[in-house]
C-alpha positions as CSV (number, residue, x, y, z in Angstrom):
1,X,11.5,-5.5,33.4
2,X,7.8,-5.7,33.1
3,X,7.0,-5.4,37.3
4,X,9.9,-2.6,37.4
5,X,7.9,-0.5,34.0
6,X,4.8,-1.0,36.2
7,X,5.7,0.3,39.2
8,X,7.0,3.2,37.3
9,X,3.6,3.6,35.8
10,X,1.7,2.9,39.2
11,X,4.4,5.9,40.3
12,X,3.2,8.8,37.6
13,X,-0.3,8.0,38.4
14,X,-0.2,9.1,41.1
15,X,2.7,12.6,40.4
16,X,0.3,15.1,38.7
17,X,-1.1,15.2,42.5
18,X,2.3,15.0,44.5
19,X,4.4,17.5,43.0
20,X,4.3,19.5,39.4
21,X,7.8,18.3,38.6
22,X,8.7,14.4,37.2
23,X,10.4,12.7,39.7
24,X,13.9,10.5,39.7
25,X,11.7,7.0,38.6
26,X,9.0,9.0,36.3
27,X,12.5,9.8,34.5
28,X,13.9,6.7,34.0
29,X,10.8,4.9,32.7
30,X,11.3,8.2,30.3
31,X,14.4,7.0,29.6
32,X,13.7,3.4,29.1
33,X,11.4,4.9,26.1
34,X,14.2,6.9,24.7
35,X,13.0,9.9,26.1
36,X,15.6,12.8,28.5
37,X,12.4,13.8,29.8
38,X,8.9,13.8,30.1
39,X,8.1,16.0,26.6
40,X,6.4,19.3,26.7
41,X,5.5,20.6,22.9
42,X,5.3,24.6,22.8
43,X,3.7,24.3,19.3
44,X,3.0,21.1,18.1
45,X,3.0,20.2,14.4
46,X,0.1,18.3,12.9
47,X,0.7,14.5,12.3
48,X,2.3,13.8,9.1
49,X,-0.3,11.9,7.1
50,X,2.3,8.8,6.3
51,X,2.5,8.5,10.5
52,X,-1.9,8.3,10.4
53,X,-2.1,6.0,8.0
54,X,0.7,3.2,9.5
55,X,-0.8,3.9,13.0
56,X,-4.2,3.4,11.9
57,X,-4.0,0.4,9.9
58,X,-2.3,-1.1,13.0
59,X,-5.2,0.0,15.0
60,X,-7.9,-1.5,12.6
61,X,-6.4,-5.3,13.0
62,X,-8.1,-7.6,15.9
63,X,-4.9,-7.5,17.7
64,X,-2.8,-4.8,15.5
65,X,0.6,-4.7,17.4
66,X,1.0,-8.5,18.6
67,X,0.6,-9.3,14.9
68,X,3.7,-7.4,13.6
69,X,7.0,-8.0,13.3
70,X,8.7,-6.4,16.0
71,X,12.0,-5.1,14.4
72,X,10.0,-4.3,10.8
73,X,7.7,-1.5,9.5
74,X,5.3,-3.5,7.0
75,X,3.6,-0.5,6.2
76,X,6.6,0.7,4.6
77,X,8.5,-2.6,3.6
78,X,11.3,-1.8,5.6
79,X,13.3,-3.3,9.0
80,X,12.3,-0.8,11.9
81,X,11.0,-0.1,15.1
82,X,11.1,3.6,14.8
83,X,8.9,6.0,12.3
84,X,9.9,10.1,13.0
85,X,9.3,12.8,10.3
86,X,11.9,15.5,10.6
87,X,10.6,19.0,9.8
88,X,13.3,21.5,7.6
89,X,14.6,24.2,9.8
90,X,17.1,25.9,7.3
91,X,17.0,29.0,5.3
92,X,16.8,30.0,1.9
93,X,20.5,31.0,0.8
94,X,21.7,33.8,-1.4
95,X,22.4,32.6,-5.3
96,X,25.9,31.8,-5.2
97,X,27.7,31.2,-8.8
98,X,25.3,31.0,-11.5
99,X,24.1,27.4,-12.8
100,X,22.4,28.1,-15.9
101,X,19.5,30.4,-14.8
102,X,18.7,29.4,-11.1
103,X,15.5,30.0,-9.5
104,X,15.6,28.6,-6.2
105,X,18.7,28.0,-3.6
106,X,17.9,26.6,0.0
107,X,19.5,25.1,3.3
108,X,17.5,22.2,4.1
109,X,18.5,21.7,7.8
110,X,16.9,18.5,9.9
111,X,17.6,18.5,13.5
112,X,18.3,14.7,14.3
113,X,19.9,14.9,18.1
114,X,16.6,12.8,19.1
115,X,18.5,9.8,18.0
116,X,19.5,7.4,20.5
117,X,22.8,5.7,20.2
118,X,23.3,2.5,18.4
119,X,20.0,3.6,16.3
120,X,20.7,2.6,12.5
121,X,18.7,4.4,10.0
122,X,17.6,2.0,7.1
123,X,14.8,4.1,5.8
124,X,15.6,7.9,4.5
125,X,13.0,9.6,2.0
126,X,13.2,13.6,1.6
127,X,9.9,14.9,0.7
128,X,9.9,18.6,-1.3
129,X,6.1,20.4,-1.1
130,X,5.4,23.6,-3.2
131,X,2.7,26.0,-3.7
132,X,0.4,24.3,-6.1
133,X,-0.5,27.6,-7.7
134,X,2.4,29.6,-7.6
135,X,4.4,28.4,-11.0
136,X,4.0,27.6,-14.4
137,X,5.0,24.7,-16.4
138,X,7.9,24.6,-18.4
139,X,7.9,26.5,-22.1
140,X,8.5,24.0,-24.7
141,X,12.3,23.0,-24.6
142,X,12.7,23.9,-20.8
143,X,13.6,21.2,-18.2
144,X,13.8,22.4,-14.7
145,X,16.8,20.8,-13.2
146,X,17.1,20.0,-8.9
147,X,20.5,19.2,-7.1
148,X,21.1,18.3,-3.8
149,X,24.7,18.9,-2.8
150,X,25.7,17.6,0.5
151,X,26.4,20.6,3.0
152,X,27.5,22.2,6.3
153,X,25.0,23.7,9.2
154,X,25.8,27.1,7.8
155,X,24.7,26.0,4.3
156,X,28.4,25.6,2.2
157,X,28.2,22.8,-0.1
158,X,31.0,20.0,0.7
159,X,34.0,21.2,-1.3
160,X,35.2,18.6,-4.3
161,X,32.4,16.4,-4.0
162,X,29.6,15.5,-6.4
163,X,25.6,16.1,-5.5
164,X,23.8,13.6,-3.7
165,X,21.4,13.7,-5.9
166,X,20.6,15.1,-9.5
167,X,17.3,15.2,-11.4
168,X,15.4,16.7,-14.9
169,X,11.4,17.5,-14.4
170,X,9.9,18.4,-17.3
171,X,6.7,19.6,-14.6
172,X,7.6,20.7,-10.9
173,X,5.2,18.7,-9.0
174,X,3.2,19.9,-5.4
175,X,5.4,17.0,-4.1
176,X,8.3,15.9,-4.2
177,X,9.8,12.5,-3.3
178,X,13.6,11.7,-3.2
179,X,15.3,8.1,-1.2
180,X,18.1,9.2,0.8
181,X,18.5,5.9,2.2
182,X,21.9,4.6,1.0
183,X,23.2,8.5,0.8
184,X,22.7,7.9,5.1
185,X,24.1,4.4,4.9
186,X,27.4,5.5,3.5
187,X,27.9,7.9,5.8
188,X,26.1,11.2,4.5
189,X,25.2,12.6,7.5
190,X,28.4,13.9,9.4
191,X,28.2,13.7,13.3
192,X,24.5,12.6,14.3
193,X,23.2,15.6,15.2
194,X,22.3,17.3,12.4
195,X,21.6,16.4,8.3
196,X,22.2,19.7,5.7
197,X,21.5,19.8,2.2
198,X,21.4,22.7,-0.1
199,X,18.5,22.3,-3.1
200,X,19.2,24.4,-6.2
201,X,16.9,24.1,-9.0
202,X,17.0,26.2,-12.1
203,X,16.2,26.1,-15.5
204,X,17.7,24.8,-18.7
205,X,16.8,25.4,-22.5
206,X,14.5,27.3,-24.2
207,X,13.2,30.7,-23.8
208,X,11.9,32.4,-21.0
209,X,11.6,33.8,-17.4
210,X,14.6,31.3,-15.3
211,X,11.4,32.2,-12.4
212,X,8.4,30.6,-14.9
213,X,8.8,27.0,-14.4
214,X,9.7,26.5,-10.7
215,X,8.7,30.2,-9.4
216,X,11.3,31.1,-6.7
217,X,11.1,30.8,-3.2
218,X,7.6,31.6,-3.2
219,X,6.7,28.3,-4.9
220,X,8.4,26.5,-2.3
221,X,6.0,25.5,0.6
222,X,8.0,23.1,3.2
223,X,10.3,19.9,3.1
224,X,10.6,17.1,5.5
225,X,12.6,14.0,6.3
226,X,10.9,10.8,7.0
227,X,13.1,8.5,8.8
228,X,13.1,4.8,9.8
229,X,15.3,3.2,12.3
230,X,15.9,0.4,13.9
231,X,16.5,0.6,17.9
232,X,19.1,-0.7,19.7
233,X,16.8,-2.8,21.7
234,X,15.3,-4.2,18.5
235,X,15.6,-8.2,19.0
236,X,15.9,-9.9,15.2
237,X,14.6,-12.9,15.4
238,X,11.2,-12.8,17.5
239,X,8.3,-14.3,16.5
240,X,4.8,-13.4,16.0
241,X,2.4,-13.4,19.4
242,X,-0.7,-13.4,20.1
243,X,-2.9,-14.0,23.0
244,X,-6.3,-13.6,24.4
245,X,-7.3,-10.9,26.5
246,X,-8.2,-12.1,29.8
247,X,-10.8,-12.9,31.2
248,X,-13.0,-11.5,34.3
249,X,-12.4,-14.1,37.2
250,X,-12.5,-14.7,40.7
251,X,-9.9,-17.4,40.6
252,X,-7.4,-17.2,43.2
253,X,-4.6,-18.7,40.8
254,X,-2.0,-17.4,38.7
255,X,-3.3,-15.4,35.5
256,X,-3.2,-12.4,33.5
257,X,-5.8,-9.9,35.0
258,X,-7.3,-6.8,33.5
259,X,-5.4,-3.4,33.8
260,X,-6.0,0.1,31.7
261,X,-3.4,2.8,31.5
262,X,-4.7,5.9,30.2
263,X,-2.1,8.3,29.2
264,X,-4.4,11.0,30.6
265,X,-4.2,9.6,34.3
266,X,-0.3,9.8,34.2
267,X,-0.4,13.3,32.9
268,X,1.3,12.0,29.7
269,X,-1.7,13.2,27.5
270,X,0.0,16.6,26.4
271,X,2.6,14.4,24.4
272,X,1.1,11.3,23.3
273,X,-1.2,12.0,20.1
274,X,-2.4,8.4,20.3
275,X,-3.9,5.9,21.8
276,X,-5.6,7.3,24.3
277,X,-4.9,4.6,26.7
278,X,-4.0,0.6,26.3
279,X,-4.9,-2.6,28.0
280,X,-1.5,-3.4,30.1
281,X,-2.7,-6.3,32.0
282,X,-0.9,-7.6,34.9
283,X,-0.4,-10.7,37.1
284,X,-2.1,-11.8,40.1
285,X,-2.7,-14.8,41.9
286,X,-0.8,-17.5,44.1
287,X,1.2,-20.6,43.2
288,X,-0.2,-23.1,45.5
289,X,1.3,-26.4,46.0
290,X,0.9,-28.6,44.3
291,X,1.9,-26.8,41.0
292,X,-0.8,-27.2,38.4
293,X,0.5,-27.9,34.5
294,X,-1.7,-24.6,33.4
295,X,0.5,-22.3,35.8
296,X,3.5,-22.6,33.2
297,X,5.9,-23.2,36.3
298,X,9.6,-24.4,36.4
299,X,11.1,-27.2,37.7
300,X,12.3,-24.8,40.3
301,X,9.3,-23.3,40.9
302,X,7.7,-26.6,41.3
303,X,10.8,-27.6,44.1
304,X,9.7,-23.9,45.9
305,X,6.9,-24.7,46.4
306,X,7.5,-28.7,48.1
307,X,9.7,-26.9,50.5
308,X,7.2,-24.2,50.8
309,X,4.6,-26.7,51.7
310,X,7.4,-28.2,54.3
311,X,8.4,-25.3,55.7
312,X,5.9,-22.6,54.9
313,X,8.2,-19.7,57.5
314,X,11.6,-19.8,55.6
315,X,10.6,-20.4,52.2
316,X,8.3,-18.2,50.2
317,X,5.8,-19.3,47.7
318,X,7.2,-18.7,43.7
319,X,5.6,-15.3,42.5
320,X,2.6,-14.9,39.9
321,X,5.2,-13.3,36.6
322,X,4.6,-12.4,33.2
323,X,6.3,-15.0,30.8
324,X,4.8,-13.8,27.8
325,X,4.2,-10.1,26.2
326,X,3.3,-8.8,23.2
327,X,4.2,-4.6,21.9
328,X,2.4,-1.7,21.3
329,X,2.5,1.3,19.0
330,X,2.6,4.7,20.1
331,X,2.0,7.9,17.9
332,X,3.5,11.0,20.3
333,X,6.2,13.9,20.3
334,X,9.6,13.6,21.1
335,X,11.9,15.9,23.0
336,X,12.6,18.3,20.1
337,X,9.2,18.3,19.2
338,X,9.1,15.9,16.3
339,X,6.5,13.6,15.2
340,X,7.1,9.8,16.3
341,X,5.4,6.5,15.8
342,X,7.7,3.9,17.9
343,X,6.8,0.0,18.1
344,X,7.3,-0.5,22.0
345,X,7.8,-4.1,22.8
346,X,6.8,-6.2,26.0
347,X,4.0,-3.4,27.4
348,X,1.0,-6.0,27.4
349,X,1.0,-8.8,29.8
350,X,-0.6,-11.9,27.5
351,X,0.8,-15.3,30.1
352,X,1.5,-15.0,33.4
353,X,3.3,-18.2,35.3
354,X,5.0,-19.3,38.3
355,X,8.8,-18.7,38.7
């Protein structure tokens, strides 16, 4: 896996030069990364904060990724390999039936075709942001009341069927948090492609302006979906590694040697927000006979290489492998433009051996 996501890499070095197009195996190493191709924002959003502060706090460990879990976001206290923030792409909506003395009605729409199949959310929080100086608080006896009703694309709430959520504020805060998680586990979200909510808030008891407390739509400023998943190549069960980076040597035998990717010299630096680059690693060296104890060969590399020595013509040496790798974490957009902080496992060469 690890020679065939080289090569790949080896092969879009070099494809900025050769042709302005990606080519068949640029595509599937896209692919392999849950990618349907090589992404190309037209106006990318800035990085949620949330996605800074779990990248960088993996950055600022001696060896950040290798010391994670690979199928849990620690950050966040949840299972996960996958961290996107959905931006709202609905509209506000006309009043519909009056619920005491409403002040704001809106389609929150989140675009979620980027999910691959066999991905299983088990993190969902809705975030709500308003203008911090367009609304009053509440007159004494006033409560401002939000619903969140379950809806089509087009913005109809689900016939028959309660809200999703329901809440009393005595103060509409800049932001907003509300855990969607067990709404998506039982099945909220019809189809995969897209979620839609309609938020209503209005005003109950006491006197005054129903546009006072929450303002309307100006007050509202933007709403997003953060979303954890866990990917269908997420292995439970893996343990923590570490390793060493290697060394500088002139040793002729099987081990790790040094490699840098930058993202820049595969043309990839229009989409990935961070790192700049990684230390890959790769491995080089023979696997003389007889087979030393530090190569970390089998017992059928170790017979190989007795026939090798026997008949050196018909029977090849075993080959210098990786048999050890630790993940990464990559910041980037995704094909529909979304923010993404992914946990990528087996990218960094830490053993090498003889097989």
């Amino acid at each position: 896996m690890w020679m065939w996501l080289l090569r790949g890499l080896a092969w879009a070095l070099l494809s900025p030069a050769l042709a302005p197009e990606p080519g068949p195996q640029e595509n599937s190493l896209l692919r392999s990364l849950g990618l349907s191709a090589k992404p190309s924002p037209k106006s990318p959003a800035p990085v949620p904060p949330v996605l800074w502060r779990i990248f960088h706090k993996r950055r600022t460990l001696p060896r950040p990724e290798a010391e994670l879990e690979p199928c849990r976001v620690e950050e966040l206290n949840v299972p996960g390999s996958i961290v996107r923030v959905f931006a709202d792409q609905g509209r506000f909506l006309p009043a519909g039936p009056p619920q005491g003395r409403l002040c704001l009605r809106k389609l929150l729409l989140f675009n979620l075709s980027a999910l691959e199949e066999g991905e299983r959310p088990t993190m969902a929080q809705l975030e709500l942001r308003f203008q911090h100086n367009s609304y009053h608080g509440p007159s004494p006896g006033q409560v401002l009341e939000l619903r969140l009703h379950r809806a089509s694309r087009r913005g109809s709430p689900q016939p028959g069927r309660a809200p999703l959520l329901e809440r009393s504020l005595v103060q509409l805060r800049k932001s907003l948090l509300f855990d969607l998680s067990a709404a998506l586990r039982a099945g909220a979200v019809p189809g995969r492609d897209y979620l839609a909510l309609v938020l209503e808030m209005s005003v109950s008891g006491g006197p005054g302006s129903p546009r006072s407390p929450c303002g309307g739509s100006d007050a509202f400023a933007a709403a997003s979906l953060l979303l954890v998943t866990l990917g269908r190549q997420c292995r439970a069960g893996r343990g923590r590694r570490s390793a060493p980076s290697p060394a500088a040597s002139a040793s002729p035998l099987c081990k790790p040697r040094r490699l840098y990717i930058s993202f820049s010299d595969v043309g990839w630096e229009n989409w990935i927000i961070a790192p700049q680059g990684y230390l890959a690693n790769y491995c080089g060296g023979e696997c003389p006979f007889p087979l030393a104890a530090e190569l970390n060969s089998t017992n059928h590399a170790v017979l190989q290489t007795m026939v090798h020595s026997l008949d050196p013509q018909g029977t090849p040496q075993p080959c210098c492998v990786p048999v050890r790798l630790s993940p990464i974490s990559i910041l980037y957009y995704d094909n529909s433009d979304n923010v993404v902080l992914r946990h990528y496992e087996d990218m960094v060469v830490d053993e090498c051996g003889c097989r």
